[in-house]
VMD Tcl script that builds the backbone (N, CA, C; Angstrom):
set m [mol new atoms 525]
animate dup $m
set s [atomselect $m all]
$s set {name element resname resid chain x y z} {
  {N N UNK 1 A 0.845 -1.186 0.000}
  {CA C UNK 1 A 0.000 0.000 0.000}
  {C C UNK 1 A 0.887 1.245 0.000}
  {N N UNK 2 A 0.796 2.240 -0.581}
  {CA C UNK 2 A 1.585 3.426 -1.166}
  {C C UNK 2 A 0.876 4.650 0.005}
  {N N UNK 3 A 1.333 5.504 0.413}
  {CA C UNK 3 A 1.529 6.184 1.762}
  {C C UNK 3 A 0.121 7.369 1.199}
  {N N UNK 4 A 1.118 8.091 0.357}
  {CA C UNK 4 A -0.205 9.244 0.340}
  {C C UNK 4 A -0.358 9.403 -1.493}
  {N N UNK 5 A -1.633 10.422 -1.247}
  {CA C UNK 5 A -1.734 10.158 -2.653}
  {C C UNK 5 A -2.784 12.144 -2.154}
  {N N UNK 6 A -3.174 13.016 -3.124}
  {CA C UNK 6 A -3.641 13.951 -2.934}
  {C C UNK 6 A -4.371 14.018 -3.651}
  {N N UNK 7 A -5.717 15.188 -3.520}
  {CA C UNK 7 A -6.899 15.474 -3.908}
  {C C UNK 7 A -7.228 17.162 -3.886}
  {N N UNK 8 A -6.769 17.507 -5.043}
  {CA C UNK 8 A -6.938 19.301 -5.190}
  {C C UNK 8 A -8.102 19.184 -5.624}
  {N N UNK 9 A -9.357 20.190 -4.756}
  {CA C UNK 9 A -9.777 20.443 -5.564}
  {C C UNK 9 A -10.818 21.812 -5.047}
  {N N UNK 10 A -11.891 22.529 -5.679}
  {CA C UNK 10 A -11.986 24.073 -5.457}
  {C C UNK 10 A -13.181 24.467 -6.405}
  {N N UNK 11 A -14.103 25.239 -6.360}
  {CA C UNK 11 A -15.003 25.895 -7.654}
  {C C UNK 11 A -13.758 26.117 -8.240}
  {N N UNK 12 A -14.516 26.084 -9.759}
  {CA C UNK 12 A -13.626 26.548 -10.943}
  {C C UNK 12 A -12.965 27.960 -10.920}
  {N N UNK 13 A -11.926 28.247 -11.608}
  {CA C UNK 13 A -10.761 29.217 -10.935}
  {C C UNK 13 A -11.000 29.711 -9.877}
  {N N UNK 14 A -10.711 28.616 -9.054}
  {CA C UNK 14 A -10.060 29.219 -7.888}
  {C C UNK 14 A -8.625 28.694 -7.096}
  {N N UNK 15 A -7.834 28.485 -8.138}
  {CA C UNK 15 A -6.161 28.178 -8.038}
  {C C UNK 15 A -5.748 26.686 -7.875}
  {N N UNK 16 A -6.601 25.916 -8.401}
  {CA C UNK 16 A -6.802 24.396 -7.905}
  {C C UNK 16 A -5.763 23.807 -8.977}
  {N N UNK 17 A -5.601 24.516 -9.964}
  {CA C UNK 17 A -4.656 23.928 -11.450}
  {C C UNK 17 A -3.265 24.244 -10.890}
  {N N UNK 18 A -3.415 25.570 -9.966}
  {CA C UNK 18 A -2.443 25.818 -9.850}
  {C C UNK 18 A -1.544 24.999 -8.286}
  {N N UNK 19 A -2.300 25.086 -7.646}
  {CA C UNK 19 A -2.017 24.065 -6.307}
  {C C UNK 19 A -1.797 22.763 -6.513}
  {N N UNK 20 A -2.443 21.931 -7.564}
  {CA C UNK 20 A -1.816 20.533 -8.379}
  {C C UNK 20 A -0.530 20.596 -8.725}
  {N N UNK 21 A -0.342 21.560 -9.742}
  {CA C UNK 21 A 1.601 21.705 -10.178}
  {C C UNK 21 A 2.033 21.524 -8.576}
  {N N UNK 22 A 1.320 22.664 -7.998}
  {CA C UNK 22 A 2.708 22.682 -7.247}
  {C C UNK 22 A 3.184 21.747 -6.171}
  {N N UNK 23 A 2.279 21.097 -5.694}
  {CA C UNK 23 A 2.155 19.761 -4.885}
  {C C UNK 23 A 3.101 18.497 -5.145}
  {N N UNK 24 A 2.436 18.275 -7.170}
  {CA C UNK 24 A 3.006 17.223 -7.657}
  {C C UNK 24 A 4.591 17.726 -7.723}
  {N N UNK 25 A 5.124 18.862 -7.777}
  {CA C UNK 25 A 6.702 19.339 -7.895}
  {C C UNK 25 A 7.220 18.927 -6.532}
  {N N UNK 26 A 6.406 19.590 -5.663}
  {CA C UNK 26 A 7.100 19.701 -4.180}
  {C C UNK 26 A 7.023 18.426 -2.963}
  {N N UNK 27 A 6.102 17.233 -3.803}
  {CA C UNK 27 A 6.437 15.988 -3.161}
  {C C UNK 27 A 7.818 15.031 -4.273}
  {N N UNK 28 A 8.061 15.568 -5.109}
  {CA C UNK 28 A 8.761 14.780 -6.051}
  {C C UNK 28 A 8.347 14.098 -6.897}
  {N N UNK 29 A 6.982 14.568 -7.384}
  {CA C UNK 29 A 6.848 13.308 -8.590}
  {C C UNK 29 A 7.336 13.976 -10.082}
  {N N UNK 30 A 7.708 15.383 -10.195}
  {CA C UNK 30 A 7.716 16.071 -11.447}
  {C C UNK 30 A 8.958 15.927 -11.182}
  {N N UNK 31 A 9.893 16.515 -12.316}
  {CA C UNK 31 A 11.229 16.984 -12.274}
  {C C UNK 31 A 11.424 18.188 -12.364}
  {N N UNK 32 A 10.410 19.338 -12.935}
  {CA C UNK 32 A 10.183 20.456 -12.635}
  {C C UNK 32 A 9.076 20.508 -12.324}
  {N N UNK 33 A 8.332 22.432 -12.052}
  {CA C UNK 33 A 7.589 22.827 -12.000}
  {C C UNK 33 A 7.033 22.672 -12.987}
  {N N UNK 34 A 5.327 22.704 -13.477}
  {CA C UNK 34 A 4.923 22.865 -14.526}
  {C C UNK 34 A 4.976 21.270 -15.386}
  {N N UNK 35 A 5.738 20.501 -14.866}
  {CA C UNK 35 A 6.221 19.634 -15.811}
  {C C UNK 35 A 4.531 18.608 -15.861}
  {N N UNK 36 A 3.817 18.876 -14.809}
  {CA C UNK 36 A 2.837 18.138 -15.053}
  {C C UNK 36 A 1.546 19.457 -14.958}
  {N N UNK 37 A 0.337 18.855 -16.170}
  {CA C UNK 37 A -0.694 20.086 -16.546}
  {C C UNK 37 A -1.017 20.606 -15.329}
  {N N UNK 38 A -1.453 20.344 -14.326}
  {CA C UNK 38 A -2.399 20.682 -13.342}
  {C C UNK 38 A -4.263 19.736 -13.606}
  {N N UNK 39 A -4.230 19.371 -14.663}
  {CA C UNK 39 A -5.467 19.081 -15.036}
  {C C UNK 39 A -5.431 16.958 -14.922}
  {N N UNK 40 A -6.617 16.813 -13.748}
  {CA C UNK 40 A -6.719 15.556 -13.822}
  {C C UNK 40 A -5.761 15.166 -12.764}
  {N N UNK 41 A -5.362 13.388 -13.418}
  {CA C UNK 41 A -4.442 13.043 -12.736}
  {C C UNK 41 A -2.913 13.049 -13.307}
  {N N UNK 42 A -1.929 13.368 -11.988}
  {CA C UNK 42 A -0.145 13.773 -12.120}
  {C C UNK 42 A 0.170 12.413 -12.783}
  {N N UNK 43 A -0.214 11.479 -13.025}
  {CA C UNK 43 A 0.453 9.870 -13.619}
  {C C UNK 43 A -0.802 8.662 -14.515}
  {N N UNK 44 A -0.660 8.109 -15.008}
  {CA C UNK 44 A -1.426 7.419 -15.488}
  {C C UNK 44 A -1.637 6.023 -14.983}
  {N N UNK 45 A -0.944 5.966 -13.504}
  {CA C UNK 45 A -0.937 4.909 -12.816}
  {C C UNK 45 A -1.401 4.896 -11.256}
  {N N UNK 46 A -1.719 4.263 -10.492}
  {CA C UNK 46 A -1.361 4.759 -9.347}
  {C C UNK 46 A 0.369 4.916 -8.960}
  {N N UNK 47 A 0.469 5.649 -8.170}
  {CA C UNK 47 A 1.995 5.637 -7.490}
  {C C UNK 47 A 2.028 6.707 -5.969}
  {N N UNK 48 A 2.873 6.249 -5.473}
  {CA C UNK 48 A 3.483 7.575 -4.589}
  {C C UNK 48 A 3.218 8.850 -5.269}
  {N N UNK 49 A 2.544 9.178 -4.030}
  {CA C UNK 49 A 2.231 11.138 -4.368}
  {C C UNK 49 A 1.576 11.183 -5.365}
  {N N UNK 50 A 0.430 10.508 -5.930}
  {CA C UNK 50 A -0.603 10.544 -6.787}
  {C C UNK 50 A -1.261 12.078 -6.467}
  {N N UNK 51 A -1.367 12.598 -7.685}
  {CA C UNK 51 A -2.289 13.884 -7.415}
  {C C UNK 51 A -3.379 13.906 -8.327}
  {N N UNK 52 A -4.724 13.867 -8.000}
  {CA C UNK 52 A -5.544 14.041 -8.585}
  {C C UNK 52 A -6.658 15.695 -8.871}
  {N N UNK 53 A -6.509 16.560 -9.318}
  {CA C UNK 53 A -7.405 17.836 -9.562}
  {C C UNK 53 A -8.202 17.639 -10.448}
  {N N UNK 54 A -9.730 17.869 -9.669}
  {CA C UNK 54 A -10.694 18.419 -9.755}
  {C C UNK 54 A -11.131 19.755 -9.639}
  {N N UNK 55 A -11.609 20.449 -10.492}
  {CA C UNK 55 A -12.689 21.599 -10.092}
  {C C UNK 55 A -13.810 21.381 -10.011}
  {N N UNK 56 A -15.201 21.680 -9.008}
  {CA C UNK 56 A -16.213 20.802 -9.083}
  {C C UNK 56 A -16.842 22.106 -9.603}
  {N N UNK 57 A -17.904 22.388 -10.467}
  {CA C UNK 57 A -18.048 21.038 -11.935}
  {C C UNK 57 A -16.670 21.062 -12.654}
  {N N UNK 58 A -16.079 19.967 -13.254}
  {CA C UNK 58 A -14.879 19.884 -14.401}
  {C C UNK 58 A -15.923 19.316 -15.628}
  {N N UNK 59 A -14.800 19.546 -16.373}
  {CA C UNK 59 A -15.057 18.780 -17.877}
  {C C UNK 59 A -16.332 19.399 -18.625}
  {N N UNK 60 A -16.200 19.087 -19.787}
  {CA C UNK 60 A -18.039 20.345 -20.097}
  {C C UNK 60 A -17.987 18.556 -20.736}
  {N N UNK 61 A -19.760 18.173 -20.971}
  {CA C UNK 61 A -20.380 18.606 -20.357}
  {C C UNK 61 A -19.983 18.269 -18.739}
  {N N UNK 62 A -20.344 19.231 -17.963}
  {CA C UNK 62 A -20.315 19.214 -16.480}
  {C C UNK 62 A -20.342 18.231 -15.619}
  {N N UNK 63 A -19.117 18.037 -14.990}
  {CA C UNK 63 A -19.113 16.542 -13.909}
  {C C UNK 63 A -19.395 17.463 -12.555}
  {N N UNK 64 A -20.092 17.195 -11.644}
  {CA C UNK 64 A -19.995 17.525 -10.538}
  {C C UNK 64 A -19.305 16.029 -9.607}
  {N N UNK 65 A -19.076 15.896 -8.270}
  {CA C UNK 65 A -18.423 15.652 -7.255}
  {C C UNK 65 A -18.865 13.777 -7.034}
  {N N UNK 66 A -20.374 13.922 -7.675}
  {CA C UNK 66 A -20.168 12.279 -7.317}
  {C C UNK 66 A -19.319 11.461 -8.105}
  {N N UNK 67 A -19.063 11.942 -9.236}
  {CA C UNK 67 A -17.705 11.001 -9.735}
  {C C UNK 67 A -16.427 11.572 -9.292}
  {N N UNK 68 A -16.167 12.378 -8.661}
  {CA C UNK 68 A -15.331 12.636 -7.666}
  {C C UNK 68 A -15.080 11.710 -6.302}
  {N N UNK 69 A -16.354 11.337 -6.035}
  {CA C UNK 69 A -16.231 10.876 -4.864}
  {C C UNK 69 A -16.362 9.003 -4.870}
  {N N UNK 70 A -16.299 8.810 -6.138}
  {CA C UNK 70 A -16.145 7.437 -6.936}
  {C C UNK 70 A -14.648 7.457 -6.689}
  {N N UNK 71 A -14.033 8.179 -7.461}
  {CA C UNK 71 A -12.239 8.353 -7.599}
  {C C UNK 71 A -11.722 7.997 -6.315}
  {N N UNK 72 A -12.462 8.995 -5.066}
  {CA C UNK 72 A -11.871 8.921 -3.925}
  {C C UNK 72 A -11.864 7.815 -2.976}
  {N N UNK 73 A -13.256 7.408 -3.620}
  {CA C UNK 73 A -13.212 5.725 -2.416}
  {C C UNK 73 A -12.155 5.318 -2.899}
  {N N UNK 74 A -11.968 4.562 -4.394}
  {CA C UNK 74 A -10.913 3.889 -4.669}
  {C C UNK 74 A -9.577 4.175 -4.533}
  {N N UNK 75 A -9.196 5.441 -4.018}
  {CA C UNK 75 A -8.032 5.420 -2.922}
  {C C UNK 75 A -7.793 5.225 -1.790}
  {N N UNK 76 A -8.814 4.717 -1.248}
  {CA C UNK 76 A -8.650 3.713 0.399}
  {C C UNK 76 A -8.514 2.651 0.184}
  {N N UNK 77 A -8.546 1.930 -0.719}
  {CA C UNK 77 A -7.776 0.587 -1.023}
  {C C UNK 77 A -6.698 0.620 -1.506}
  {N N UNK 78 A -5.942 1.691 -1.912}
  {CA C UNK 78 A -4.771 1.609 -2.297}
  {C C UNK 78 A -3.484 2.420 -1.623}
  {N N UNK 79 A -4.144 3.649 -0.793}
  {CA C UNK 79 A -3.391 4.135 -0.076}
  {C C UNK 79 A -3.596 4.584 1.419}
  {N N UNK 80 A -2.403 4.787 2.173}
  {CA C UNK 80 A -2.684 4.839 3.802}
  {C C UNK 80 A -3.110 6.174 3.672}
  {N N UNK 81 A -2.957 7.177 2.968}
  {CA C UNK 81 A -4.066 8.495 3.557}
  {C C UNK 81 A -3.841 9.250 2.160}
  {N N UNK 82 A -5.221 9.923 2.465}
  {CA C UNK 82 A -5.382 10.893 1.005}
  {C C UNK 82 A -5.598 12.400 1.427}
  {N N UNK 83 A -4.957 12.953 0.992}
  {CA C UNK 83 A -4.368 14.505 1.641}
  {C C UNK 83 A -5.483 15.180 0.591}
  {N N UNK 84 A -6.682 16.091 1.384}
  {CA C UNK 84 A -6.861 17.140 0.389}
  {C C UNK 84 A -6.577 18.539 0.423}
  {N N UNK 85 A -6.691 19.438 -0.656}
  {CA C UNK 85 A -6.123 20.486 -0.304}
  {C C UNK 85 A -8.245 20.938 -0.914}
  {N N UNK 86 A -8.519 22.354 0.108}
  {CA C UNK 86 A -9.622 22.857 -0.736}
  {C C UNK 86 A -8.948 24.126 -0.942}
  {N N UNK 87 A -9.245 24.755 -2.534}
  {CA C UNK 87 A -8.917 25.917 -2.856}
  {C C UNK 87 A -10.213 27.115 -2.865}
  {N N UNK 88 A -9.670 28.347 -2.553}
  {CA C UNK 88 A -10.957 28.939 -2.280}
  {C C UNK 88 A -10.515 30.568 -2.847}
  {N N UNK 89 A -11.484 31.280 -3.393}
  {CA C UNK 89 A -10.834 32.492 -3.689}
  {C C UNK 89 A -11.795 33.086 -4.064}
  {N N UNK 90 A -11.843 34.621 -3.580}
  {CA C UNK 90 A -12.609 35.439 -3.833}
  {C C UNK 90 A -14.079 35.345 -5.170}
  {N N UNK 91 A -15.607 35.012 -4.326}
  {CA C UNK 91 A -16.597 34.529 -5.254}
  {C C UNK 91 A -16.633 35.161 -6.597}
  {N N UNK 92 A -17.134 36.655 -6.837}
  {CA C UNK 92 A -17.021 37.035 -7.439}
  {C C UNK 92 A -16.062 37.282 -8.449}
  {N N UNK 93 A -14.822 37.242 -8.329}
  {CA C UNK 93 A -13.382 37.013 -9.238}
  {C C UNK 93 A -13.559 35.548 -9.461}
  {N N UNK 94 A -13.656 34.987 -9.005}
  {CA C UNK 94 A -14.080 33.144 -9.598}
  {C C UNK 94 A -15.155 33.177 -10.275}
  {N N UNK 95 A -15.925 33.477 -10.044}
  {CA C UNK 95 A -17.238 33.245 -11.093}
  {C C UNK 95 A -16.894 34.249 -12.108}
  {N N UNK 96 A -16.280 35.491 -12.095}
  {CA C UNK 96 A -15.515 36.574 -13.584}
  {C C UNK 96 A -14.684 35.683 -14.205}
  {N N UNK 97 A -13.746 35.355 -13.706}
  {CA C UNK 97 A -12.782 34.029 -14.321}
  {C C UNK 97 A -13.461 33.010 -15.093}
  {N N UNK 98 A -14.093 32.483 -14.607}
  {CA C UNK 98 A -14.595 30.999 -14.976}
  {C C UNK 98 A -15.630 31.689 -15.907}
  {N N UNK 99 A -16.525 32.734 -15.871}
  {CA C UNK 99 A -17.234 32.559 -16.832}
  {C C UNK 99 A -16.680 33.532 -18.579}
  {N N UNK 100 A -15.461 34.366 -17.589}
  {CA C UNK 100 A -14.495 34.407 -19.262}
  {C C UNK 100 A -13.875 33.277 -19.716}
  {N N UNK 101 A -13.182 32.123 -18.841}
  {CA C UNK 101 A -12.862 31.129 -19.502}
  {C C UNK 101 A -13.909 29.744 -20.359}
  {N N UNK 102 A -14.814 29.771 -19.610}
  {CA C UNK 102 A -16.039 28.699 -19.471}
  {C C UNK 102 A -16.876 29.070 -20.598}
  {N N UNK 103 A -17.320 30.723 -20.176}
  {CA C UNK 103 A -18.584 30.988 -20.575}
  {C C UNK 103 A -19.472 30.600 -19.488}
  {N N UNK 104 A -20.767 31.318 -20.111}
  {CA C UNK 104 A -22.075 30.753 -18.825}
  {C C UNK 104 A -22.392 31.928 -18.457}
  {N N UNK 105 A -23.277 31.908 -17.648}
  {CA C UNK 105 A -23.605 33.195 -17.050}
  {C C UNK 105 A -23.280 32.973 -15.444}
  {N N UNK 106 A -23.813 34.217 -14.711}
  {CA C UNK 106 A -23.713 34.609 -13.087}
  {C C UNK 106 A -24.395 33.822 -12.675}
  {N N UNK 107 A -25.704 33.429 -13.190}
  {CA C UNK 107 A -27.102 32.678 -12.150}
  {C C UNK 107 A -26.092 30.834 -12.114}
  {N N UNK 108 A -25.697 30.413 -13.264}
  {CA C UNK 108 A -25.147 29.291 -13.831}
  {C C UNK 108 A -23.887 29.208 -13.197}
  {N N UNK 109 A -23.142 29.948 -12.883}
  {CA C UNK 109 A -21.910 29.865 -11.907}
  {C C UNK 109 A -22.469 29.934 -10.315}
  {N N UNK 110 A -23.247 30.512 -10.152}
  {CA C UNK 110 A -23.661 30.389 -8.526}
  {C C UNK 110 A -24.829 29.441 -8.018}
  {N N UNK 111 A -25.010 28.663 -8.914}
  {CA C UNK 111 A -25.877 27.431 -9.134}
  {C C UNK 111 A -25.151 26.276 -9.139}
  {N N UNK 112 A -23.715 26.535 -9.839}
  {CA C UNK 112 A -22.534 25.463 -9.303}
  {C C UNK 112 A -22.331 25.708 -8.144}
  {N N UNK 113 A -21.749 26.517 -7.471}
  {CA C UNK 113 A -21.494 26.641 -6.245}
  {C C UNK 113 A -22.318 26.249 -5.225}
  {N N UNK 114 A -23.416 26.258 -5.180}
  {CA C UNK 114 A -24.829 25.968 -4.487}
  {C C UNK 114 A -24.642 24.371 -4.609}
  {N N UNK 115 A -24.549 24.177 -5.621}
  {CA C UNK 115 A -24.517 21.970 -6.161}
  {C C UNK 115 A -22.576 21.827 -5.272}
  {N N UNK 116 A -22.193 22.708 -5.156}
  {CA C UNK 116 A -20.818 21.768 -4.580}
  {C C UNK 116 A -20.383 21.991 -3.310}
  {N N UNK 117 A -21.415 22.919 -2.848}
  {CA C UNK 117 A -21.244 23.112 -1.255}
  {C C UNK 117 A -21.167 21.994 -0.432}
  {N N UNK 118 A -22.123 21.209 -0.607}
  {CA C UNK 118 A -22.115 20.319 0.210}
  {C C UNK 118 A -20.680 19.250 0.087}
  {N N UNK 119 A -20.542 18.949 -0.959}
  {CA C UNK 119 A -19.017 18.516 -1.093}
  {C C UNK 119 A -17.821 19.280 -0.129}
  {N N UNK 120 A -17.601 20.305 -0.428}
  {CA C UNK 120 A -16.538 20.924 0.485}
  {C C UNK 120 A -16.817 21.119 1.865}
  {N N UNK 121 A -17.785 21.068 1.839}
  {CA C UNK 121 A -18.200 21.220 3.812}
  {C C UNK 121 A -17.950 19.569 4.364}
  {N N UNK 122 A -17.889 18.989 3.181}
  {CA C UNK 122 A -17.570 17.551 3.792}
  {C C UNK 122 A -15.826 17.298 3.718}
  {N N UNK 123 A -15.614 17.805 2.640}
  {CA C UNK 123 A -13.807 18.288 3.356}
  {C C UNK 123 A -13.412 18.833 4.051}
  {N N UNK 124 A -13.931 19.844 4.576}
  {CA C UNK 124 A -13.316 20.924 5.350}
  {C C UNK 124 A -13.344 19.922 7.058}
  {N N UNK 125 A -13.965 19.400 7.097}
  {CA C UNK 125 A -14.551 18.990 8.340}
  {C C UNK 125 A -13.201 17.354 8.393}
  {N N UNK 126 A -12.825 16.902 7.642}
  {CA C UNK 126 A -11.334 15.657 7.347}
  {C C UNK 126 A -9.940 16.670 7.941}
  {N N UNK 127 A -9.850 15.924 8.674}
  {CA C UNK 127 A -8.840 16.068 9.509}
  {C C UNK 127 A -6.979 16.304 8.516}
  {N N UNK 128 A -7.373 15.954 7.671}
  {CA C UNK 128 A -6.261 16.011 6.688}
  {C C UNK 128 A -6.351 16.774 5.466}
  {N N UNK 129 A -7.044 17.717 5.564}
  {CA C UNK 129 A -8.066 18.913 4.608}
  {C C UNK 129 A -7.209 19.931 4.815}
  {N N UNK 130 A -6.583 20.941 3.948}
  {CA C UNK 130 A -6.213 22.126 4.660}
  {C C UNK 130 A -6.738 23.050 2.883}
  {N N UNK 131 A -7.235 24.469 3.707}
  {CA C UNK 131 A -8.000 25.021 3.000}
  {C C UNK 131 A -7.094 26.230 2.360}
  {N N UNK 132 A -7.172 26.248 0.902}
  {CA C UNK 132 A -6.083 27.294 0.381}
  {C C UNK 132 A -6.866 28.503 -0.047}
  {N N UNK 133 A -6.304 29.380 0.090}
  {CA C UNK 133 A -7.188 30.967 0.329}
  {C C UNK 133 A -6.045 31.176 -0.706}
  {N N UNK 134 A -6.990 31.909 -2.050}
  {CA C UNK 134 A -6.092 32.273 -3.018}
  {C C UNK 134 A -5.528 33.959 -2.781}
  {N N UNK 135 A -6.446 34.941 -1.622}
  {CA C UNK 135 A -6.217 35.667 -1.311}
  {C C UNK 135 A -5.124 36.159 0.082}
  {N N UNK 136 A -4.776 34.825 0.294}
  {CA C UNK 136 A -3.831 34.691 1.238}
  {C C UNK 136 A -2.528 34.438 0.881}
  {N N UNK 137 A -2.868 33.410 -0.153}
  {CA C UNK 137 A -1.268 33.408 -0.862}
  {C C UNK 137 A -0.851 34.354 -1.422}
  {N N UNK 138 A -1.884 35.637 -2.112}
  {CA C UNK 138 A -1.258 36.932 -2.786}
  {C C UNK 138 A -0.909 37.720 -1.636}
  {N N UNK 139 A -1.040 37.755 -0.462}
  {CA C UNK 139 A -0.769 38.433 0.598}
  {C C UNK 139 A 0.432 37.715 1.164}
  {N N UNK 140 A 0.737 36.734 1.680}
  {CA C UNK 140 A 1.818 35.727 2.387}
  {C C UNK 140 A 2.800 35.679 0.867}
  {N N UNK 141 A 2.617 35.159 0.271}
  {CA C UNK 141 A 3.047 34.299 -0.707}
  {C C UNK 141 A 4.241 33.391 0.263}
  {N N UNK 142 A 5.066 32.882 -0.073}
  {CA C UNK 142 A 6.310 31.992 0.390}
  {C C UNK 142 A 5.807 32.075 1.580}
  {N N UNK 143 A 5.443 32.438 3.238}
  {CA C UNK 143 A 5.226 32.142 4.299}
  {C C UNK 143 A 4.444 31.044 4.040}
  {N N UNK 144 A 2.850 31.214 2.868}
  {CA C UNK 144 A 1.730 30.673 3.299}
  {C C UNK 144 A 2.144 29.448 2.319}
  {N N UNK 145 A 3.086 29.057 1.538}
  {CA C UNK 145 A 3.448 27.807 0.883}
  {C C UNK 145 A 4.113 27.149 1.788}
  {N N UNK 146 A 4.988 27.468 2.519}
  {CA C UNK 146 A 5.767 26.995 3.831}
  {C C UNK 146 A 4.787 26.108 5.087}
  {N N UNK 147 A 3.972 26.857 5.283}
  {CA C UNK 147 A 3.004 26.823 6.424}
  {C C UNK 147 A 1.872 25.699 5.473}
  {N N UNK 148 A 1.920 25.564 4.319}
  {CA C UNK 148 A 1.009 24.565 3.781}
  {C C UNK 148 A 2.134 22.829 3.575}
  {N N UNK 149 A 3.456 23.155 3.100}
  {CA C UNK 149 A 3.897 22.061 3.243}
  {C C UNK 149 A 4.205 21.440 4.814}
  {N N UNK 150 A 3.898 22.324 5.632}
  {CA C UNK 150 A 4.654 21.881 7.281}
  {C C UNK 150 A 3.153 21.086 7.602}
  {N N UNK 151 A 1.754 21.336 7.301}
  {CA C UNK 151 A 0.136 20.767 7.930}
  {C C UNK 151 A 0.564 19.547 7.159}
  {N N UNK 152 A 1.482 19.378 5.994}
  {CA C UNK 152 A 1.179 17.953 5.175}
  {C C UNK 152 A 2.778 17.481 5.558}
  {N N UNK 153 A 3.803 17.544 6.191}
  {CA C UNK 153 A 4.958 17.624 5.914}
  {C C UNK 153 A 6.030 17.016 4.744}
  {N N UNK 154 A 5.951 18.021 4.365}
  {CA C UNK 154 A 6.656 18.298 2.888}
  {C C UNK 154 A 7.513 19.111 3.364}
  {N N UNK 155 A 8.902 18.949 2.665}
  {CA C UNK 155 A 10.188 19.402 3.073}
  {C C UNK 155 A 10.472 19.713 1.962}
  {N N UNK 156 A 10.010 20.967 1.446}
  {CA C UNK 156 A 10.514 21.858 0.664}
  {C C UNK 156 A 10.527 23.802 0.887}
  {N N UNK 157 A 11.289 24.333 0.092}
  {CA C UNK 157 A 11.356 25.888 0.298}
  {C C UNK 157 A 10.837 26.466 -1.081}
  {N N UNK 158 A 10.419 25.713 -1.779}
  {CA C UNK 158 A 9.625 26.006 -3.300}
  {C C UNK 158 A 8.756 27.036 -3.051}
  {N N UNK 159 A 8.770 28.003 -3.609}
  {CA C UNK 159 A 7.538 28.889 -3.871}
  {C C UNK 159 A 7.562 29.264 -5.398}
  {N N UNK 160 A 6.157 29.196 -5.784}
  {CA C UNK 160 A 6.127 29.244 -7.497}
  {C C UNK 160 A 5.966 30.681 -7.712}
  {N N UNK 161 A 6.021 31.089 -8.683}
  {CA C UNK 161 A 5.550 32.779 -9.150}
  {C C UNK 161 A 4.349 32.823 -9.006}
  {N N UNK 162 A 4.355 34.236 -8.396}
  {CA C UNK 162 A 2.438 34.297 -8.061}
  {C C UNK 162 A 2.214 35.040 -9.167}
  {N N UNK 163 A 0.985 35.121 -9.714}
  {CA C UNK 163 A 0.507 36.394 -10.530}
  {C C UNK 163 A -0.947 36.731 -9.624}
  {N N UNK 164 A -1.307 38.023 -9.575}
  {CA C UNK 164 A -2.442 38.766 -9.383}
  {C C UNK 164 A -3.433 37.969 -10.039}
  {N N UNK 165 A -4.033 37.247 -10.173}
  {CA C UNK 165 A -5.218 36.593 -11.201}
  {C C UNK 165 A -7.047 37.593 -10.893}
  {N N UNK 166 A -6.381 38.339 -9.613}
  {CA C UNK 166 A -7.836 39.171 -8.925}
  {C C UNK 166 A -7.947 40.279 -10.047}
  {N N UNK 167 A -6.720 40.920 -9.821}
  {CA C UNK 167 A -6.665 41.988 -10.331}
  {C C UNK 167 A -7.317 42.733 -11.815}
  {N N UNK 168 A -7.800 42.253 -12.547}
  {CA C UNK 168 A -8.552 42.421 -13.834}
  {C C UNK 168 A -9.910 42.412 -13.146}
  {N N UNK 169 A -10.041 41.741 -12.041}
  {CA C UNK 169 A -11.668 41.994 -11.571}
  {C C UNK 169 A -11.889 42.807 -10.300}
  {N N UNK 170 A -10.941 43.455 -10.072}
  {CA C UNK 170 A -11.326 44.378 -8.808}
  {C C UNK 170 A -11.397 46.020 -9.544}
  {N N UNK 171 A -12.443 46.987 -8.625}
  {CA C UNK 171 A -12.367 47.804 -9.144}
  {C C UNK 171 A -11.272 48.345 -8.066}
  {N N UNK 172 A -10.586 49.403 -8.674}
  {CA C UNK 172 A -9.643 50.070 -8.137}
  {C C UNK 172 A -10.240 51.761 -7.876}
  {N N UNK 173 A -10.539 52.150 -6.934}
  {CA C UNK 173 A -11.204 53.121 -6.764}
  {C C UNK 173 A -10.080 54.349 -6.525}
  {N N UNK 174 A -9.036 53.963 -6.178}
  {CA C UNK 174 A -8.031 54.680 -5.444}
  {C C UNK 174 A -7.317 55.526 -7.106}
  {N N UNK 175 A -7.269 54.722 -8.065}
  {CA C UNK 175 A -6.488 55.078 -9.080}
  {C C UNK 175 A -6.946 56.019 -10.159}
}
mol reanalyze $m
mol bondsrecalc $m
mol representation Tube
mol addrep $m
């Protein structure tokens, strides 16, 4: 039985593609950063440090969480613990994101969110859950990657390049 294996996952943009890279880099399964998409699963096998990302809904047409939660049983037969990370980031800049990337409208993005609540309230509450605030990492950056590999212990000093991803959707009143 293979030790850990991980489970990113978050409403759509909200840094979940991006918390996959960096996981699969900073336990060792990549050889670089980037070297694996962020999308899906880090290997086509099981192995050590399996990373699997989800955004709930993924894929058009639209998967929500119960085939998510298919994926996830079948990692208790294969591994001693499954680490999730939940990603979370400002509603409104996630639903601007996702519906310039996606398409869809406002009612249709907060109608996902409504269908995947109940999913994440059932992570948050797993003892091996730690919740990523995309507005925390633009504030911390390197502290709050540090402080996320020490809850899972991961022994790395990796911090990836942040970009602003808010910033196109905030108004700036000051400027």
């Amino acid at each position: 039985m293979m030790k850990n294996c991980w489970i990113i996952c978050g409403p759509e943009s909200s840094g979940s593609v991006f918390l996959a890279k960096t996981i699969s880099f900073v336990t060792g399964h990549c050889d670089f950063f980037g070297q694996y998409s962020g999308y899906g699963y880090n290997s086509n096998s099981a192995c050590e440090n399996l990373v699997l990302h989800r955004s709930i809904p993924y894929m058009r047409p639209k998967k929500f969480q119960d085939s998510l939660i298919e994926e996830i049983a079948a990692f208790s037969e294969q591994y001693e613990r499954a680490n999730y990370i939940l990603t979370t980031r400002d509603k409104n800049c996630s639903i601007q994101s996702k519906i310039q990337r996606f398409g869809g409208s406002i009612k249709e993005a907060e109608d996902d969110y409504t269908l995947a609540l109940p999913f994440f309230e059932r992570l948050v509450n797993d003892d091996n859950c730690f919740i990523w605030s995309y507005e925390t990492m633009l504030l911390l950056g390197k502290p709050y990657f540090q402080r996320m590999y020490r809850f899972f212990g991961i022994e790395s000093d990796f911090s990836p390049e942040i970009y602003d991803g808010n910033a196109p959707y905030i108004k700036n009143e000051r400027t």
